[in-house]
N, C-alpha and C positions, 0 to 999 in steps of 0.2 A: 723530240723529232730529230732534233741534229745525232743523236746516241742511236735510233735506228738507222739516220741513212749513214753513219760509220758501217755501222754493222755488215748493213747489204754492199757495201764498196767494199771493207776487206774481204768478206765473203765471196764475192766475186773474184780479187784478186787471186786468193787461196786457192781457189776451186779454177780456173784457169790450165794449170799443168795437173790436175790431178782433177779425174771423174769418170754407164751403162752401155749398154750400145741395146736399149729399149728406152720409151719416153719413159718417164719421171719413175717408181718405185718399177722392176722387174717383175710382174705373176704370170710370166707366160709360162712355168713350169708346172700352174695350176689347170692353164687350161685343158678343157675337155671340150672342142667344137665338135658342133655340126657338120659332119664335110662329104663331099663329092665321091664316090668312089673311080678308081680310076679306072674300072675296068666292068665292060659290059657282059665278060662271059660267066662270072659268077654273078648275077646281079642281087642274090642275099647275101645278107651278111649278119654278123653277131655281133655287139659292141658293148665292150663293159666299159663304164665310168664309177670308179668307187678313189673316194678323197678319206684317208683317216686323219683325223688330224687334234691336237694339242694347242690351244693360245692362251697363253696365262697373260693377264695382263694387270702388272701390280700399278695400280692408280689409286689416287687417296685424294683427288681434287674436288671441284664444288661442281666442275662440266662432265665429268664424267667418273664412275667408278670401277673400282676392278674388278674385274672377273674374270670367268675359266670358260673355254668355249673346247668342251672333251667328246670326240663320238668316231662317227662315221656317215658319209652317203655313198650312194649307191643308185646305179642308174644301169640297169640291162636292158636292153632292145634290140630287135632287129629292123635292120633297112633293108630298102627293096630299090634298088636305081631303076626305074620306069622307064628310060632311053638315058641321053648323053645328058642332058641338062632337068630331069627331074628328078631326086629320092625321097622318097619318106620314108621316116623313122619313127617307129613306136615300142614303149616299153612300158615300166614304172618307174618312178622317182621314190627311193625310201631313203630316212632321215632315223639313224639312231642314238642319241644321245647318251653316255656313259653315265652312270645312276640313274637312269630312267628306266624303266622295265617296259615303260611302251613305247610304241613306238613315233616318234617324233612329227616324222610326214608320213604317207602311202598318198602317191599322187601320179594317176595318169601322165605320163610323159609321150607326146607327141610333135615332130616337125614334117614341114614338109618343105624341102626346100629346090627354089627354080636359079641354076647359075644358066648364064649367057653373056657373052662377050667379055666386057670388062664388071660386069653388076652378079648379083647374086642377092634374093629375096626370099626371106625366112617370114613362114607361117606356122605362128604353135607357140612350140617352146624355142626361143632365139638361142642364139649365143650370146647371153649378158654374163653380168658383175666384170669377172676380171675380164672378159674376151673383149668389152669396149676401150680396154684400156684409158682410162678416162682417170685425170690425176686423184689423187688422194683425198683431198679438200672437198671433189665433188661425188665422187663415188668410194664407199668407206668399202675395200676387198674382202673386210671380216662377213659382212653380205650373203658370199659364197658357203660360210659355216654357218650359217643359223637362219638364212631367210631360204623362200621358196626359189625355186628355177623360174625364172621372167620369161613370159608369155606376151603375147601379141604379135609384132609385124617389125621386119627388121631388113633392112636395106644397105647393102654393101657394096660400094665401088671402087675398082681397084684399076687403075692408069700409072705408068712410065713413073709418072711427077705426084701424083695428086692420087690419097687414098680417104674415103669417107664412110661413115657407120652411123646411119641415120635408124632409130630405133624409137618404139610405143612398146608400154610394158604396160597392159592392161593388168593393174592390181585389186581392185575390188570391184564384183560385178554388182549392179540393182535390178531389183523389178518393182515392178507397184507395186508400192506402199513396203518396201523397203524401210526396214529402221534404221539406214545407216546411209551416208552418202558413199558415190562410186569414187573412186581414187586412180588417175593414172597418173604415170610419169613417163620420160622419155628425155631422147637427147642427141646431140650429135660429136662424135670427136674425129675429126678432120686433120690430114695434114699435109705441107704443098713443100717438094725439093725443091728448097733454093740453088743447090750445090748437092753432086753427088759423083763419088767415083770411089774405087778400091777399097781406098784407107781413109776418108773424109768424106761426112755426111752433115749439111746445113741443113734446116728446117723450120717451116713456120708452122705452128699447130695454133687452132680454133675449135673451142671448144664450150658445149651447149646444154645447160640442160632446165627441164620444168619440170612442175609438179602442180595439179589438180584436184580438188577432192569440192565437186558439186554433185546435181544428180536434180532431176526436173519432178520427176515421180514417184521419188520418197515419198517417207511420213516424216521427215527431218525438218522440222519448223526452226530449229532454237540454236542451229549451226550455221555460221559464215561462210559464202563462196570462198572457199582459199584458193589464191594462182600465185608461184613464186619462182623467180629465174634465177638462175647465174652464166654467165656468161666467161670465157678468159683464153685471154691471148699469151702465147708465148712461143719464145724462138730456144732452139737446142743446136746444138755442133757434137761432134761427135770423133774420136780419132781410134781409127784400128793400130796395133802394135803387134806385132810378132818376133817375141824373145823370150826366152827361156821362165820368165815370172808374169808380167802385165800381160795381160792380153788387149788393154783401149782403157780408155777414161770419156766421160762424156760431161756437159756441161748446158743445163739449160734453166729458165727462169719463165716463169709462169704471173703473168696480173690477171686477179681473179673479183670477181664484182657479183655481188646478190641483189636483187630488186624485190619488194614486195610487192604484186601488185592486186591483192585480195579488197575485199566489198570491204571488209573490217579486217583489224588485222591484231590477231592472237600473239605475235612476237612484241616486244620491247623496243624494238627498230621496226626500220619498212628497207632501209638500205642499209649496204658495206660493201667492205671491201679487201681484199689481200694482196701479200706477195708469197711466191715458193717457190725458191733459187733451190736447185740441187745439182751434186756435183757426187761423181762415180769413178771409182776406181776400180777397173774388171781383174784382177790377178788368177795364175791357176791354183790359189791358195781360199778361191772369193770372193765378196765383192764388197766393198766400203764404201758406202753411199751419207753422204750429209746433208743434207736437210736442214734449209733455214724457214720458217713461216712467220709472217705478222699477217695477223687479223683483226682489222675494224670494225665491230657491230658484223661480226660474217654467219652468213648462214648459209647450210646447203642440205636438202632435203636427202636423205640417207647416206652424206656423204664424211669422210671421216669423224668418228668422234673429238678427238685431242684438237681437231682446228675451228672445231663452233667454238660461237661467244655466248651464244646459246644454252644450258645443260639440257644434256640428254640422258640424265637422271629422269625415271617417271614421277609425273606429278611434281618435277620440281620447277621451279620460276627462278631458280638463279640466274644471272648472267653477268657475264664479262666483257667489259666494251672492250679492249684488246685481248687479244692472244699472241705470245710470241715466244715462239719455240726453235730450240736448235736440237736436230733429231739425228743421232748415233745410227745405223745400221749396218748389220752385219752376218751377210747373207753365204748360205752356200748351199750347191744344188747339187747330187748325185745319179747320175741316171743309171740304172740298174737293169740292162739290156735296152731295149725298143721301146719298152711298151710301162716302165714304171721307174719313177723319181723321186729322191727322197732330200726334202727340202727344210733344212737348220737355219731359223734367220732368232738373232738377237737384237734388241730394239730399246738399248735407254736414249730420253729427252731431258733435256731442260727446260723449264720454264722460266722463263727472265721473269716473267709480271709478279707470280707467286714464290720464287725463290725455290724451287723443290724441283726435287733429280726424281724421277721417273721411269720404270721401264715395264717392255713384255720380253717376253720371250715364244718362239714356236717350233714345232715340227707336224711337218705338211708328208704324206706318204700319195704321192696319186700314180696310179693303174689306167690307164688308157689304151683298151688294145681291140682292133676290130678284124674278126675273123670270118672269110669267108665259108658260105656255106654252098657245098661243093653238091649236085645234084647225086 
């Protein structure tokens, strides 16, 4: 106990004169939203979203193991802005995997989305995985490379002080006599300006999520209602620079909590608990981010792998009551005109508990570009 809270004190110290200027890991060079068009005299439009991308991750632990995540998606659609505050967007969702000769997904992609005043309400396909920006512990970003586009109802409010991103990601439908239970998740990540001007940004972030898997008129006798939360509070600072190399350092700390609160319950624990101090250094050469985590019996339902205690190895029952990791990152983003970015991040960790150096490595390519269609 006394050798962790060393840790997180000089940790802190360290990371003080040196640290983003986004909350906790940077994937806004990933995103691909849903958004507003600004103008009502072309009211179609074209819009491509295709991510190629590369993530080797050499891991040789008991929580999780390594692998290669090689392909591409792809998302073409047309929008149609309906007046000032309606558009929808429809296309398809395709997923293709590198040694795969088929193809991954083919999935209807549809939004329809209403902004007005400070809000804006997503129906369809939302803006999730990294667009929630929701720290690491609770939403695992690799998500975006191998799961489907999140579906359901998604709620965004944006004020001066105070921004929030309350979201339902209906994941597995039922009907009667269904052999399978239905599954949703959802969550909220919130944040309120303490302090805010030019070059300094203070912040309190709040942050929510659950997960569900019941269902009334199944055929599923011999499965447990599962419900399980995590919760987590954390403050960040922030400092812009303008010189010739740094461009800002950011500095913020995250306590994060799991609950079980299921009829029976499948996990090893029912609670835990963490920390995740990270600390950023923005240069025009990059960005150096370090990452410190301990976890208690923690658990978070699709949220990074490296910080359960849990493994997420299938079919396996290992677990680890702590997790404590100090995590290297080493990020750089190229934008290639308007409309496409090309993203280098390397990623070795330590593990204090097991004694073993760790890492991945990536390259992310994403295309985002929406072109009006002229009558």
């Amino acid at each position: 106990m006394h050798a962790r809270k060393s840790i997180i004190l000089v940790f802190i110290i360290l990371l003080i004169p040196f640290s983003s200027l986004k909350a906790q890991l940077d994937n806004s060079g990933l995103e691909q939203p849903v958004v507003k068009d600004t103008t009502l005299e072309t009211p179609f439009s074209f819009t491509l979203r295709t991510l190629a991308f590369n993530k080797n991750n050499e891991y040789f632990n008991t929580i999780v193991k390594g692998y290669t995540l090689f392909g591409y998606r792809i998302t073409p659609a047309v929008g149609w802005q309906i007046n000032k505050q309606v558009k929808v967007e429809g296309g398809v969702f395709l997923q293709k995997d590198f040694g795969n000769n088929q193809l991954t997904y083919a999935i209807p992609f549809l939004a329809i989305l209403y902004d007005w005043r400070n809000s804006q309400l997503l129906l369809g396909n939302i803006n999730g995985s990294v667009h929630h920006r929701q720290i690491e512990p609770l939403e695992d970003f690799e998500r975006l490379l191998y799961d489907v586009p999140e579906s359901g109802i998604q709620y965004i409010y944006k004020k001066k002080k105070i921004f929030a991103d309350f979201w339902i990601n209906w994941e597995r439908m039922i009907y009667t006599n269904s052999p399978f239970q239905e599954r949703v998740s959802g969550g909220l990540v919130s944040t309120y300006d303490l302090h805010k001007d030019e070059n300094d940004h203070l912040q309190f972030h709040y942050q929510f999520r659950a997960y569900h898997k019941a269902g009334q008129i199944d055929s599923v006798f011999d499965e447990p209602l599962v419900t399980r939360f995590n919760n987590s509070l954390g403050l960040s600072y922030e400092k812009k620079w303008n010189n010739h190399l740094f461009k800002g350092y950011k500095w913020e700390g995250h306590y994060v909590h799991f609950l079980d609160n299921s009829n029976s319950f499948e996990l090893p624990y029912i609670q835990g608990y963490g920390y995740y101090l990270n600390g950023t250094l923005k240069t025009k050469l990059g960005d150096f981010m370090l990452s410190y985590w301990y976890g208690d019996h923690f658990y978070s339902y699709k949220g990074g792998r490296i910080y359960q205690s849990y493994s997420t190895i299938t079919d396996s029952r290992n677990f680890q009551d702590v997790r404590q990791l100090l995590i290297l990152r080493v990020m750089n983003e190229f934008h290639i005109g308007n409309s496409a970015k090309l993203l280098l991040r390397f990623e070795p960790y330590w593990d204090f508990e097991n004694d073993v150096f760790e890492f991945s490595h990536a390259i992310y390519f994403n295309i985002f570009k929406t072109i009006p269609i002229k009558k």
